[in-house]
Structures are given as structure tokens and as C-alpha cells.
C-alpha positions, 0 to 999 in steps of 0.5 A: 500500500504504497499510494497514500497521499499524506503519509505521518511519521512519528507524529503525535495527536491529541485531543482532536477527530483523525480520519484514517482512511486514505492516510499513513501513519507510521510509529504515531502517538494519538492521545485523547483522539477519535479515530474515524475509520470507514473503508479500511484504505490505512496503515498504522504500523507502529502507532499506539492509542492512548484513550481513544475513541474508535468511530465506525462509518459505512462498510467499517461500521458493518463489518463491526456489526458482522464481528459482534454477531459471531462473537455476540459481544461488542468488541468495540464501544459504538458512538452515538452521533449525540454524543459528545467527540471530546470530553470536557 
């Protein structure tokens, strides 16, 4: 997956909303982030996530569904669209 067009190294996020799709990032921090993922189209090799969020959108979202059916649990909290992004 070599076509990405904005590519993060060693780069560190916080407290704000990141859309994966599309993107690379390599050996990132996020911290107090949304992570936003809904086609799959990333890479994140080395990242760690520290309190964050994950928000499923489109075909993400339903295959987060497909994964709760065959585990009937949900391995990932899923977000309102009521509810606040960041906490105060």
C-alpha cells in the first residue's frame, strides 16, 4: 500500500477527530483522539492509542456489526452521533 497521499511519521495527536482512511501513519502517538475509520484504505504500523475513541462509518461500521454477531459481544464501544467527540 504504497499510494497514500499524506503519509505521518512519528507524529503525535491529541485531543482532536483523525480520519484514517486514505492516510499513513507510521510509529504515531494519538492521545485523547477519535479515530474515524470507514473503508479500511490505512496503515498504522507502529502507532499506539492512548484513550481513544474508535468511530465506525459505512462498510467499517458493518463489518463491526458482522464481528459482534459471531462473537455476540461488542468488541468495540459504538458512538452515538449525540454524543459528545471530546470530553470536557
Amino acid at each position: 500500500m504504497d499510494g497514500y497521499k499524506v503519509r505521518h511519521r512519528n507524529a503525535k495527536f491529541s485531543n482532536q477527530k483523525i480520519e484514517l482512511d486514505g492516510k499513513s501513519f507510521i510509529h504515531c502517538e494519538f492521545e485523547n483522539c477519535i479515530i474515524v475509520l470507514e473503508r479500511g484504505e490505512t496503515e498504522i504500523p507502529g502507532c499506539t492509542f492512548k484513550n481513544c475513541k474508535l468511530m465506525l462509518k459505512g462498510n467499517a461500521y458493518t463489518v463491526g456489526k458482522i464481528i459482534k454477531l459471531f462473537t455476540r459481544e461488542s468488541p468495540l464501544k459504538v458512538l452515538d452521533i449525540e454524543e459528545p467527540l471530546f470530553e470536557k
